[in-house]
C-alpha positions in Angstrom: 29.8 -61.2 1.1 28.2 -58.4 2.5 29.6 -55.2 3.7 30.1 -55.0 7.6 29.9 -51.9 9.4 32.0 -52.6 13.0 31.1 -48.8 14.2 35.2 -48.5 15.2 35.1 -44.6 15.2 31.8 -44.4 16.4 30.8 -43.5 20.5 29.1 -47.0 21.0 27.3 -45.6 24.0 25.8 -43.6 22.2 24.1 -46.1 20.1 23.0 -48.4 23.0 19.5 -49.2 23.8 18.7 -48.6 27.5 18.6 -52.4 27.9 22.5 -52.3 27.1 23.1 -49.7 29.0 21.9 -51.1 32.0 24.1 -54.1 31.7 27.7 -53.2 32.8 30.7 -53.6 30.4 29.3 -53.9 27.3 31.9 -53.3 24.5 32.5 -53.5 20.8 31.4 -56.7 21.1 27.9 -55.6 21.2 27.9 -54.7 17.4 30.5 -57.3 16.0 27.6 -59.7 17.2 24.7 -57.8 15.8 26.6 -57.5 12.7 27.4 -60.8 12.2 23.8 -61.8 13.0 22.9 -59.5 9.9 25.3 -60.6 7.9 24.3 -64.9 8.3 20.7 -63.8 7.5 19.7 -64.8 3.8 18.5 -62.1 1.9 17.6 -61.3 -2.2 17.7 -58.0 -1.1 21.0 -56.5 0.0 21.2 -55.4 4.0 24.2 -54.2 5.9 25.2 -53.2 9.0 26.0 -49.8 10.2 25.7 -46.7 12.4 22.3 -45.8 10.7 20.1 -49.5 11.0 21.7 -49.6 14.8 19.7 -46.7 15.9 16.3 -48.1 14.9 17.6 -52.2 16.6 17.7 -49.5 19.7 14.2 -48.8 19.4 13.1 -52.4 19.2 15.1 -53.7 21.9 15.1 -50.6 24.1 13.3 -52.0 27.3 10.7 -48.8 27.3 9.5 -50.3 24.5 6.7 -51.6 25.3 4.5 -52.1 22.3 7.5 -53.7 19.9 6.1 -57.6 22.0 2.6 -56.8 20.3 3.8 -55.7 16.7 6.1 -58.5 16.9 3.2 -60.6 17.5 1.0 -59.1 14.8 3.7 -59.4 12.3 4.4 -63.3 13.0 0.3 -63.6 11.8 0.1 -60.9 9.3 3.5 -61.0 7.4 3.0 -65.1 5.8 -0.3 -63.9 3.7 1.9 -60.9 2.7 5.0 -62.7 1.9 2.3 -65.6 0.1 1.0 -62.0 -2.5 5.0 -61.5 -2.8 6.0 -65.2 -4.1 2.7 -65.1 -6.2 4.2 -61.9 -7.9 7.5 -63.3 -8.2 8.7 -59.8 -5.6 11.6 -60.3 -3.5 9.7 -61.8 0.2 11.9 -59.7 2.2 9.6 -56.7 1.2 7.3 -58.1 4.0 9.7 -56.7 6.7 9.1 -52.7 5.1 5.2 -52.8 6.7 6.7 -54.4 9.7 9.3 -51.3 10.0 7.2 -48.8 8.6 3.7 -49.3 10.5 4.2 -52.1 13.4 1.5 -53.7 11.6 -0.5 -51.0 12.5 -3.2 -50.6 9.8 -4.7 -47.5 11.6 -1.7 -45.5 11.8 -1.2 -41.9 10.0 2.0 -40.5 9.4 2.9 -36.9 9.7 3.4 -37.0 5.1 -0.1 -38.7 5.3 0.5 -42.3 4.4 -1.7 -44.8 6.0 -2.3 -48.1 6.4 0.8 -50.8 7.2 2.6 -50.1 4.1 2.5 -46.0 5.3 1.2 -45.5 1.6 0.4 -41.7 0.2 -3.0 -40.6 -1.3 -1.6 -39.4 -4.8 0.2 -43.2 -5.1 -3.2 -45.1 -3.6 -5.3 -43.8 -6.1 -2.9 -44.4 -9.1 -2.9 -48.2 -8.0 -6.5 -48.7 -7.4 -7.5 -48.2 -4.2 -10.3 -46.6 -2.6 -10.4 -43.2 -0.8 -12.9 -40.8 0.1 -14.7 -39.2 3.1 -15.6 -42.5 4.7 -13.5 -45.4 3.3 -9.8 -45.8 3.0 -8.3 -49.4 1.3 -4.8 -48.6 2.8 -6.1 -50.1 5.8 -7.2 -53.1 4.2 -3.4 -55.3 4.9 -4.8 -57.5 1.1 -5.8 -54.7 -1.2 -2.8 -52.3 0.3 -0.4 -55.3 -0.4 -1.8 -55.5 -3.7 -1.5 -51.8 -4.5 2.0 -51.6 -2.8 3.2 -54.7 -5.1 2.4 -52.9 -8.2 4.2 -49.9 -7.0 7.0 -52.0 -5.9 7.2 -53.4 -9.5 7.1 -49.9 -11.2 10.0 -48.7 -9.2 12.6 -51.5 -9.5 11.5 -51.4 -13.2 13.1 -47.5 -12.8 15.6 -48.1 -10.4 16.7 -51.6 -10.8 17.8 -51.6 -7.3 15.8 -52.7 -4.4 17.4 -50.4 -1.8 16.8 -47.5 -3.8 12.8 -49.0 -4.9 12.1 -48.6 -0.9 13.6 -45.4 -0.3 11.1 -44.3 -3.4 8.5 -46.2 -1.8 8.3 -44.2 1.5 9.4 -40.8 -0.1 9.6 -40.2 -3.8 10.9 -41.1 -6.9 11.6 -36.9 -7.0 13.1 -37.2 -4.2 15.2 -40.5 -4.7 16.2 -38.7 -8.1 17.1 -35.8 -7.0 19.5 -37.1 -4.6 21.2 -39.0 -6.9 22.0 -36.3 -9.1 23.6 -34.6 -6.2 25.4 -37.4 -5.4 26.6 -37.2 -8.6 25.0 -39.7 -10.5 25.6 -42.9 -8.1 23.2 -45.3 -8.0 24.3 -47.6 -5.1 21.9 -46.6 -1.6 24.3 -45.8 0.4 26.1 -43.7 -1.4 23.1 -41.2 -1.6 21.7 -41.7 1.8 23.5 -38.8 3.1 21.4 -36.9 0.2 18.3 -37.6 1.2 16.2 -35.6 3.7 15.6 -37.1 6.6 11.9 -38.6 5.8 13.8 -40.6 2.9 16.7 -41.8 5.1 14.3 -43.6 7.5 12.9 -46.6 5.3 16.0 -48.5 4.4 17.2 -48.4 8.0 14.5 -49.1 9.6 13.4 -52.3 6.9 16.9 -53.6 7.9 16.5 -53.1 11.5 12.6 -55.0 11.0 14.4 -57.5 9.4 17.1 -58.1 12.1 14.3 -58.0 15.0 11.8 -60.4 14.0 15.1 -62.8 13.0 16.8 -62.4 16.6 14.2 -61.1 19.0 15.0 -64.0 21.6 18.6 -63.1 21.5 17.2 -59.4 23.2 14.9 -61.2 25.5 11.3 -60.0 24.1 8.7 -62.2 24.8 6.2 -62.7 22.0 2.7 -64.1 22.2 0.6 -65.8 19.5 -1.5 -63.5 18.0 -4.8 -65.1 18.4 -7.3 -62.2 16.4 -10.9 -63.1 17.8 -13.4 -64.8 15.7 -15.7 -63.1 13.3 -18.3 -63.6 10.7 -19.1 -61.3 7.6 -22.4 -58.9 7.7 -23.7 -56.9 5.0 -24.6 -53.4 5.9 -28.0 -52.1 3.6 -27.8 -48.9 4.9 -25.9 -45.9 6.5 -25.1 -46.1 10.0 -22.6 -45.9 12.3 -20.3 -48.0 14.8 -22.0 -46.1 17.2 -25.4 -47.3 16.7 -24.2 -51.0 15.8 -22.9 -50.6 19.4 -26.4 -49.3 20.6 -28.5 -51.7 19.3 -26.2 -55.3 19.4 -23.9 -54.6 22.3 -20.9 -55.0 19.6 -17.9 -53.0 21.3 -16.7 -49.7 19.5 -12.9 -50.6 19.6 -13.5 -54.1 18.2 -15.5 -52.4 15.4 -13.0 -50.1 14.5 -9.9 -52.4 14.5 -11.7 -55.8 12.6 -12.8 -52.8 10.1 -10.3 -50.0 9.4 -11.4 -48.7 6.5 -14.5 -46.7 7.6 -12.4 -44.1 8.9 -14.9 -41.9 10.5 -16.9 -45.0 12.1 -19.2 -44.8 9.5 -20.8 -47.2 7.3 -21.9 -45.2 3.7 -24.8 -46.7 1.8 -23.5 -48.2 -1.7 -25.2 -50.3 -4.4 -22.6 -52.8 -4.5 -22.6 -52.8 -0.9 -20.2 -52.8 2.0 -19.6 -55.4 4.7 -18.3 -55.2 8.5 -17.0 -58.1 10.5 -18.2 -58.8 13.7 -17.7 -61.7 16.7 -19.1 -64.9 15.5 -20.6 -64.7 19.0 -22.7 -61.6 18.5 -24.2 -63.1 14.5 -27.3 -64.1 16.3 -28.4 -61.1 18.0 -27.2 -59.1 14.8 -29.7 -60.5 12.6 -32.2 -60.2 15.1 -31.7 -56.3 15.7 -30.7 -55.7 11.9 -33.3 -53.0 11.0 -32.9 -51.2 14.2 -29.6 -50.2 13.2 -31.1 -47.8 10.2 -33.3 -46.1 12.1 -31.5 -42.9 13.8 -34.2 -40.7 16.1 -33.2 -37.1 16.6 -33.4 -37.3 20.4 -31.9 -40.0 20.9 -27.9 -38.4 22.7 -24.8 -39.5 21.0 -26.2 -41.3 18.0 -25.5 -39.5 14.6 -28.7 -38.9 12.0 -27.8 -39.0 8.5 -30.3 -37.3 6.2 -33.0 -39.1 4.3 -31.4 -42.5 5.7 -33.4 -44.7 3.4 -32.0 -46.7 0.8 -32.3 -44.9 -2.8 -33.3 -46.3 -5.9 -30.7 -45.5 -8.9 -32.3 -43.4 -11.4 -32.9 -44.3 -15.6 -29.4 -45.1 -17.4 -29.2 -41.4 -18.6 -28.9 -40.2 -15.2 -26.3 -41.9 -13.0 -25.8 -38.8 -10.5 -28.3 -40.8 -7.9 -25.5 -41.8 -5.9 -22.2 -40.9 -5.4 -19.8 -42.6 -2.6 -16.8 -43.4 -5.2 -18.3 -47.2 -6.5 -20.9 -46.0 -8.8 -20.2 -47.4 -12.0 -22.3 -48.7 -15.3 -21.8 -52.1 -16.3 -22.0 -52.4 -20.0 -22.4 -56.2 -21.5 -20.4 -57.0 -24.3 -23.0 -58.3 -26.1 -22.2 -60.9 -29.3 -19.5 -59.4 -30.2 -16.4 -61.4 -28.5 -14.8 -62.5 -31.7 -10.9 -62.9 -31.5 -8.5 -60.9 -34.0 -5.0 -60.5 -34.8 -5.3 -56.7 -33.9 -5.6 -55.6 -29.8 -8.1 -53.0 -30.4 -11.5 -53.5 -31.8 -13.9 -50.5 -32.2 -17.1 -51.1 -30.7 -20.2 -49.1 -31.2 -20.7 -46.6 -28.4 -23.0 -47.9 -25.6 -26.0 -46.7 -25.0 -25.5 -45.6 -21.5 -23.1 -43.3 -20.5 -21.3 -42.7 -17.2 -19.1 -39.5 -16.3 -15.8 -41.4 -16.9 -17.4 -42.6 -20.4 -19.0 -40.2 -21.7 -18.1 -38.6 -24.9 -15.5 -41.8 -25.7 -15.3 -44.9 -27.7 -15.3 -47.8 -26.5 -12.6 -50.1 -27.8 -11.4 -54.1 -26.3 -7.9 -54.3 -25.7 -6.1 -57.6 -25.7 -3.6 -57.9 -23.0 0.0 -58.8 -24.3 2.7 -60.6 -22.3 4.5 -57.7 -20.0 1.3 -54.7 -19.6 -0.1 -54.1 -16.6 -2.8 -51.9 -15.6 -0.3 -49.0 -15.4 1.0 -49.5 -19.3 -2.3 -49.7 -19.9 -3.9 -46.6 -18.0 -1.0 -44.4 -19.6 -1.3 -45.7 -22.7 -5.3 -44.5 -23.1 -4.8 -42.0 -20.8 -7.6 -43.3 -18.2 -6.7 -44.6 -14.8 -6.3 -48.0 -12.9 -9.5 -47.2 -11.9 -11.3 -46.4 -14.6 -10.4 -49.8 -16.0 -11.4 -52.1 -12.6 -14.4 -50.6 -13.0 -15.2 -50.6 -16.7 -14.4 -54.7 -16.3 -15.8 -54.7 -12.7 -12.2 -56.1 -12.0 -12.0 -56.7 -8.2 -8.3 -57.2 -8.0 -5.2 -55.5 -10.2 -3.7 -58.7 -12.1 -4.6 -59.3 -15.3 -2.9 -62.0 -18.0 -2.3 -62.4 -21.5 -4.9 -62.9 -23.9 -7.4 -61.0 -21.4 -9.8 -58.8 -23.3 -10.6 -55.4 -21.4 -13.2 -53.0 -22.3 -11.4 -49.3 -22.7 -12.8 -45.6 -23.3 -11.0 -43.3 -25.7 -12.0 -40.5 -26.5 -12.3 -40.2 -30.4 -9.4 -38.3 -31.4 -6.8 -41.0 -29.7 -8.7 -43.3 -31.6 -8.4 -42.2 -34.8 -5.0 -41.5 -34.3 -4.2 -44.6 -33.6 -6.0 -46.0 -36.7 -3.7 -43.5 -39.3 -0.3 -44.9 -37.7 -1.6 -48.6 -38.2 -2.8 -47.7 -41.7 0.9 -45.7 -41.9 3.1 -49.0 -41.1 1.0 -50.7 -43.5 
């Protein structure tokens, strides 16, 4: 049975939304309901009821809220393809509700620590999980890949912390900072016995995912009306070339706002040129007159007001396999066949000779196929060879982070690891 905070030496006004206020003679009551309610919903993950989680059901149900109808709305259409990546990866489906709490299913939104995206995710952990960030793009506004990166992170923490309350108060802070307040705690390792530890940044994200939780099970009960989400419909284009959302507007009509909320990632409005290309979505109504206009949208005149000119707009030709400098935008990568040699062996490494083409994150290293064993993930395996998640998505031009047993993946060592490697095997022999 959970724990059930009734808030007996607490002020209560103080901890009423305006909404209650407004209504006369509200007492005690109030919060022996709400934590009831919490307490009958059905949960892997352990939520209570107290002082803390009713400050942030004020904020949903205060009535000068008036955004929480719309994120409510955006969560009922975006939260089932989350929780479906969850059951696929065997995670707890409550985690859903933290990008509901955390963002309002805002993909756009920047906090004041710099996460971004709905999952509110830092740089420093984007980039160890694969995602995409530079001057133009950011994938923590893509809800998939962000949900895939935030799963893996998920995973690493309960692995540490073996506790899922602790795994989200990591999640939006720290594990430094998770840590350090359990030492001064004194070594407990139950939530809310460190809460109080934590600096106020960390002792928002448990809360508040307990609050999301509560408000998208008993909205009605507060009287907020929520509409069907209905986003409009779109079609895929590839973009060729740089340009902006500026001149897409110029040329097809396409409105700016639509452009930069069906396609969050190019956070300066701008569409870089890539080799592997990069695609925008559009209104299915506005395809026709897309096509038709295409090529006008890389052309940028100098006197033309409000339209941004990128220099030598054209699309470039990658120079010989010696020289992969041509383009760099973050996706440049050499894809090196594996040729004849995909015999299977008892051992997981097998030295290959060394490729004949060499990219920046290659060169000067062997190149060696591991096969993946029951229990690695691209994390075990990025430590292990000291490389990152990214380095091996793009050495197997992996689109996605899962990967499964028996899966062969092309690594880079650099020499001495190798040969190290090869003097403890001959040791244990």
């Amino acid at each position: 049975m959970k724990k059930l905070f009734l808030l007996i030496t607490i002020n209560f006004s103080l901890l009423l939304p305006n909404s209650a206020l407004a209504k006369s003679n509200v007492s005690k009551s109030y919060f022996d309901t709400i934590a009831k309610r919490i307490d009958k919903i059905k949960s892997s993950i352990p939520i209570e009821y107290n002082q803390y989680v009713q400050l942030y059901i004020n904020e949903y149900t205060d009535y000068n809220n008036t955004e929480i109808s719309t994120q409510l709305s955006k969560a009922f259409y975006y939260l089932p393809d989350i929780e479906k990546q969850l059951r696929n990866s065997k995670l707890p489906i409550e985690l859903q509700y933290i990008s509901f709490a955390l963002s309002g299913m805002n993909n756009q939104k920047i906090s004041e620590e710099g996460g971004s995206g709905v999952w509110q995710m830092k740089y420093y952990v984007a980039k160890t999980y694969g995602l995409k960030i530079n001057s133009y793009i950011d994938e923590r506004r893509d809800i998939e890949k962000s949900t895939e990166a935030a799963i893996l992170y998920f995973e690493d923490l309960y692995k540490i912390y073996e506790d899922w309350n602790l795994a989200i108060a990591a999640f939006y802070s720290s594990e430094i900072e998770v840590n350090k307040a359990i030492r001064q705690s004194g070594g407990k390792l139950e939530y809310w016995k460190i809460h109080n530890y934590l600096s106020p940044l960390a002792q928002v994200a448990v809360p508040k995912f307990i609050a999301g939780i509560y408000i998208t099970h008993h909205f009605r009960n507060h009287k907020i009306q929520v509409h069907t989400y209905k986003p409009e419909k779109t079609d895929t284009v590839y973009i060729k070339n740089w340009t902006t959302f500026d001149q897409i507007n110029k040329i097809t009509g396409i409105d700016k706002n639509f452009l930069k909320e069906y396609n969050p990632i190019y956070k300066k409005g701008i569409v870089p040129y890539s080799i592997k290309k990069y695609f925008i979505y559009i209104p299915s109504s506005k395809i026709k007159i897309f096509k038709e206009k295409e090529d006008s949208l890389y052309i940028f005149k100098d006197k033309e007001p409000l339209i941004v000119t990128m220099p030598d707009n054209r699309p470039k030709t990658p120079k010989t396999a010696n020289d992969t400098s041509a383009i760099d935008d973050g996706s440049n990568y050499q894809n090196i066949e594996d040729g004849n040699n995909n015999e299977t062996t008892e051992n997981d490494e097998i030295e290959k000779p060394k490729p004949k083409t060499e990219s920046e994150n290659t060169k000067g290293k062997t190149l060696i196929i591991y096969k993946v064993k029951k229990g690695d993930g691209l994390t075990k395996i990025a430590k292990k060879y000291h490389c990152t998640i990214t380095d091996i998505k793009k050495w197997n031009n992996l689109k996605k982070n899962n990967i499964f047993p028996g899966q062969k993946l092309k690594i880079y060592v650099i020499k001495s690891k190798t040969s190290n490697s090869k003097k403890k095997k001959k040791k244990k022999r």
